[in-house]
PALOMAR-477154 format. One record per residue: residue in three letters; x, y, z of N, C-alpha, C in turn. Coordinates in steps of 0.1 Angstrom, whole numbers. Layout:
N
+---------+-------+-------+-------+-------+-------+-------+-------+-------+-------+
! residuo !  n.c1 !  n.c2 !  n.c3 ! ca.c1 ! ca.c2 ! ca.c3 !  c.c1 !  c.c2 !  c.c3 !
+---------+-------+-------+-------+-------+-------+-------+-------+-------+-------+
!     ALA !     X !     Y !     Z !     X !     Y !     Z !     X !     Y !     Z !
...
+---------+-------+-------+-------+-------+-------+-------+-------+-------+-------+
% end
This chain:
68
+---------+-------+-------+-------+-------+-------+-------+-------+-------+-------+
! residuo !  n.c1 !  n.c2 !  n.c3 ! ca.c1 ! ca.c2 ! ca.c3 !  c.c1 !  c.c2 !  c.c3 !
+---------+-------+-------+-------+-------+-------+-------+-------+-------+-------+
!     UNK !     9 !   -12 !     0 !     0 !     0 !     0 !     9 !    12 !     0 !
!     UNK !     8 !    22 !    -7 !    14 !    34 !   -10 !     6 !    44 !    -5 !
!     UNK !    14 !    57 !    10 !     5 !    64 !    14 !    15 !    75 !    11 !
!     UNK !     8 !    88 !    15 !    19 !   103 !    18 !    25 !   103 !    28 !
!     UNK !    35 !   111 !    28 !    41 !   116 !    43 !    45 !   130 !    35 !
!     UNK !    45 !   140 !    47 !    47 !   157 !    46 !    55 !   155 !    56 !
!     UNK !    71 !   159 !    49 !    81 !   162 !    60 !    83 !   175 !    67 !
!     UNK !    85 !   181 !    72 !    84 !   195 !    80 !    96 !   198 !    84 !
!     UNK !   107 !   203 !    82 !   121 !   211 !    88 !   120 !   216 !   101 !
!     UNK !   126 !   212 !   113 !   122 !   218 !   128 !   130 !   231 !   127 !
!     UNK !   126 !   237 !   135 !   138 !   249 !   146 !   153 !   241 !   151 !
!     UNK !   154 !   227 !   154 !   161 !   222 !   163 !   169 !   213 !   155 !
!     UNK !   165 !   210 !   142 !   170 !   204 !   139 !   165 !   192 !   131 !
!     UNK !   165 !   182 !   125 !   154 !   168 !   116 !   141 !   174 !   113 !
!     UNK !   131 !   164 !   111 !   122 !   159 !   104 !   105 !   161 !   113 !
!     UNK !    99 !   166 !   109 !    87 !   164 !   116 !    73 !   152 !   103 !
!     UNK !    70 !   143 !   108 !    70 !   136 !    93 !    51 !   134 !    98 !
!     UNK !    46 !   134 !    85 !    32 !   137 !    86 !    20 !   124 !    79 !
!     UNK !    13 !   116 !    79 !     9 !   106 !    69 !    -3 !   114 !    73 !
!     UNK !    -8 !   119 !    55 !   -25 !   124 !    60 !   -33 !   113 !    60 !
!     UNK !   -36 !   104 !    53 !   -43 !    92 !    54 !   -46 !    87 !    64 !
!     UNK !   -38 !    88 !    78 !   -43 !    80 !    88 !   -39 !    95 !    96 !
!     UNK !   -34 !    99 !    98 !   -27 !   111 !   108 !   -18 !   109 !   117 !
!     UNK !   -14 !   101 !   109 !    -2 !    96 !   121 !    12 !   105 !   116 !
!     UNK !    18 !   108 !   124 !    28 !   116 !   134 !    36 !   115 !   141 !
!     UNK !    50 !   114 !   132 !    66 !   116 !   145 !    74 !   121 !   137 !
!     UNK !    91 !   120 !   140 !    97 !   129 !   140 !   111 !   119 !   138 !
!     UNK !   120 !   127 !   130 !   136 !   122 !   128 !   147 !   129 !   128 !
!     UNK !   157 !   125 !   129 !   169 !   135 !   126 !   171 !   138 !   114 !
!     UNK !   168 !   127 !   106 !   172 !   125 !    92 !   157 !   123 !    84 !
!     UNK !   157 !   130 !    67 !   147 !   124 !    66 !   144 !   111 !    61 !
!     UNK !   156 !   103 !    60 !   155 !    86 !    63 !   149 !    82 !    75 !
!     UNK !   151 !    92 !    86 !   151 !    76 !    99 !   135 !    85 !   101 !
!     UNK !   130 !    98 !    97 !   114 !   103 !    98 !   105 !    92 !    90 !
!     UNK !   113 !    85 !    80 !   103 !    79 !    70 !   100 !    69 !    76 !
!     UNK !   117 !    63 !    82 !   112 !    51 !    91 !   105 !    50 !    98 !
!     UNK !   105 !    60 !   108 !    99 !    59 !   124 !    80 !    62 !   117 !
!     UNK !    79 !    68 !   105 !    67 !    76 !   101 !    62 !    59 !    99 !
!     UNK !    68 !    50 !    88 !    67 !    36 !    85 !    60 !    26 !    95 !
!     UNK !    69 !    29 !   103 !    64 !    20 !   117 !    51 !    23 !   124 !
!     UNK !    49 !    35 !   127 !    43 !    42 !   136 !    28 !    40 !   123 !
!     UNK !    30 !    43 !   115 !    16 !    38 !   107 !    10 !    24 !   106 !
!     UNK !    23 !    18 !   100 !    17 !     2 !   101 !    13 !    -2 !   116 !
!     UNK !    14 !     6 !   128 !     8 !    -3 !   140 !    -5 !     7 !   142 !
!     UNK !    -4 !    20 !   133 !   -20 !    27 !   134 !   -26 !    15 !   129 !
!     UNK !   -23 !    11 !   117 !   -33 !     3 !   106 !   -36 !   -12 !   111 !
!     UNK !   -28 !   -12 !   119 !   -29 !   -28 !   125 !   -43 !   -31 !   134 !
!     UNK !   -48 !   -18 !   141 !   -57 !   -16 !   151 !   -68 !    -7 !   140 !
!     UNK !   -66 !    -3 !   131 !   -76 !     9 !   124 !   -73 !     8 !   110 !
!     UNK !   -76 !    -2 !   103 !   -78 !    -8 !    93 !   -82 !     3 !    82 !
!     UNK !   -77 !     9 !    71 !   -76 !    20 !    59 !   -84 !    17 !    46 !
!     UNK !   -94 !    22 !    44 !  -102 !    21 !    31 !   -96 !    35 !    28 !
!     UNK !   -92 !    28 !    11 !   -85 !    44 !    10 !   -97 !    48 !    -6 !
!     UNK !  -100 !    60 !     0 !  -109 !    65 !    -9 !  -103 !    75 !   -21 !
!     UNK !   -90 !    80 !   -20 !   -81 !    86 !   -28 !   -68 !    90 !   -21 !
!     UNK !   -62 !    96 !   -34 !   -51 !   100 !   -29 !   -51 !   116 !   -22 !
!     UNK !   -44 !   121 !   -10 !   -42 !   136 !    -7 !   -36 !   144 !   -18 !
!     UNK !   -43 !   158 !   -17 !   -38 !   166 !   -28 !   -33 !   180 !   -16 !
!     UNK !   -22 !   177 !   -23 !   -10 !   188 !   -16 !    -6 !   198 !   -25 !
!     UNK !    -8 !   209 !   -18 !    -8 !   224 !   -27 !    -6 !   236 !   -16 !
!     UNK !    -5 !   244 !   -19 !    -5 !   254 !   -11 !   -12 !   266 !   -16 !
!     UNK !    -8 !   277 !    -3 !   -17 !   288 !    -8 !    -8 !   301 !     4 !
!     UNK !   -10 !   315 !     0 !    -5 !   324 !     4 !   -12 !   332 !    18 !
!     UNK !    -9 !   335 !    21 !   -16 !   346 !    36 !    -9 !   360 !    35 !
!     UNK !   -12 !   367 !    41 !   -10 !   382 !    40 !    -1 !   384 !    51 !
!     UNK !    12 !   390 !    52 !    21 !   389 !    65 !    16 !   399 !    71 !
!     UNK !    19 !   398 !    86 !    16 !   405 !    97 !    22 !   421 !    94 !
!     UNK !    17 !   430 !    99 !    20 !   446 !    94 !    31 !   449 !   104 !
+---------+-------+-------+-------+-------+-------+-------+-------+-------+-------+
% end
């Protein structure tokens, strides 16, 4: 099964790693060991909360107006 992950760059340093499909959420130094730890940490969401996947996430963005 093929899901997303959104990696995130900290303040401190690694990986903040994101799967929208289930919501699961952790963190790496590297963005190798975020994929892993992101890897793991989903397959034992899905182990307990079984995924009907109705499509894929669409990732885009969009702009805000900065602060004055």
């Amino acid at each position: 099964m093929e899901l997303s992950a959104v990696l995130t760059p900290t303040l401190e340093g690694g990986y903040i790693a994101f799967n929208p499909e289930t919501g699961t959420t952790t963190q790496g130094e590297t963005v190798e060991e975020a994929l892993i730890n992101l890897r793991e940490a989903t397959e034992l969401y899905l182990e307990e909360f079984p995924l009907t996947i109705v499509g894929r996430p669409l990732l885009t963005s969009f702009q805000v107006s900065e602060p004055a």
